[in-house]
N, C-alpha and C positions, 0 to 999 in steps of 0.2 A: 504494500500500500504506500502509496505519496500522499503528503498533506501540503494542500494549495491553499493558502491563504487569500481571500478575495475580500475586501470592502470587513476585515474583521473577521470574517466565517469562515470558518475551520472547513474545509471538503476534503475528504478521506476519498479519494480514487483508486481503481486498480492502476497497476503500471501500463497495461494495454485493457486502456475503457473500449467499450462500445461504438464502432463509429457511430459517432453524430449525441452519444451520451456525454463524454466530457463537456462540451460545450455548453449543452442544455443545464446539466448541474452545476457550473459558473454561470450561468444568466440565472437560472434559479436562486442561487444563494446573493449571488448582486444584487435583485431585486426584490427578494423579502428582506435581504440587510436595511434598505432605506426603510421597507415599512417596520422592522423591528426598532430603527431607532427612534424613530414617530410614536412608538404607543401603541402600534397594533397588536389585537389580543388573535393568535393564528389558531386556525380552528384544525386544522389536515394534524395529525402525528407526526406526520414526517416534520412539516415547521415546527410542529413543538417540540419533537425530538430535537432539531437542529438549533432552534432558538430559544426555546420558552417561553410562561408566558409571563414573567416576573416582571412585575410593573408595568404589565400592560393598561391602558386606558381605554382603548376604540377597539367593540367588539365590529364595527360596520366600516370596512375598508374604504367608504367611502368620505367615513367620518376624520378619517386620518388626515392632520395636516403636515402638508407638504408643502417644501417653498419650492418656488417656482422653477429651483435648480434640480430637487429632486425627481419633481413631475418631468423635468424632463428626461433626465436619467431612467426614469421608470419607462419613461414613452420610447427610447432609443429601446434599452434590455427587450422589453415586448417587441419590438421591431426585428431585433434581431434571434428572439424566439420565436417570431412566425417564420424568419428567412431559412430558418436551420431546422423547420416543423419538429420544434419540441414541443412535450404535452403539456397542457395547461391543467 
């Protein structure tokens, strides 16, 4: 296993990931980092496993505030998860 550190988040990969999985689990962990530092409370196992929900605030992702820097960053990540059809 390698450990890639991304935006804070620890990602535990094999040596030889999946084609088109590495990628996907770096956008994934880049873009629940922003909303983990926002307050979001993550509802999937996998984010809580990954993140927690310790001092979460926003159970409604919607409700999560985001500056204008992170919304964008959130908007690129998805951009670049639809171009690499990772699952959502």
């Amino acid at each position: 296993m390698k450990t890639i550190v991304a935006a804070g988040f620890a990602l535990a990969v094999s040596a030889a990931p999946a084609l088109g999985a590495f990628p996907c689990d770096e956008y994934w962990g880049e873009r629940n980092a922003v909303y983990k530092d926002a307050g979001y409370c993550f509802k999937t196992s996998r984010a809580i496993q990954a993140f927690g929900n310790a001092g979460c605030q926003f159970d409604d992702i919607a409700d999560v505030p985001l500056s204008a820097r992170d919304r964008a960053k959130v908007r690129d990540i998805e951009r670049q998860e639809r171009e690499n059809d990772c699952p959502r």
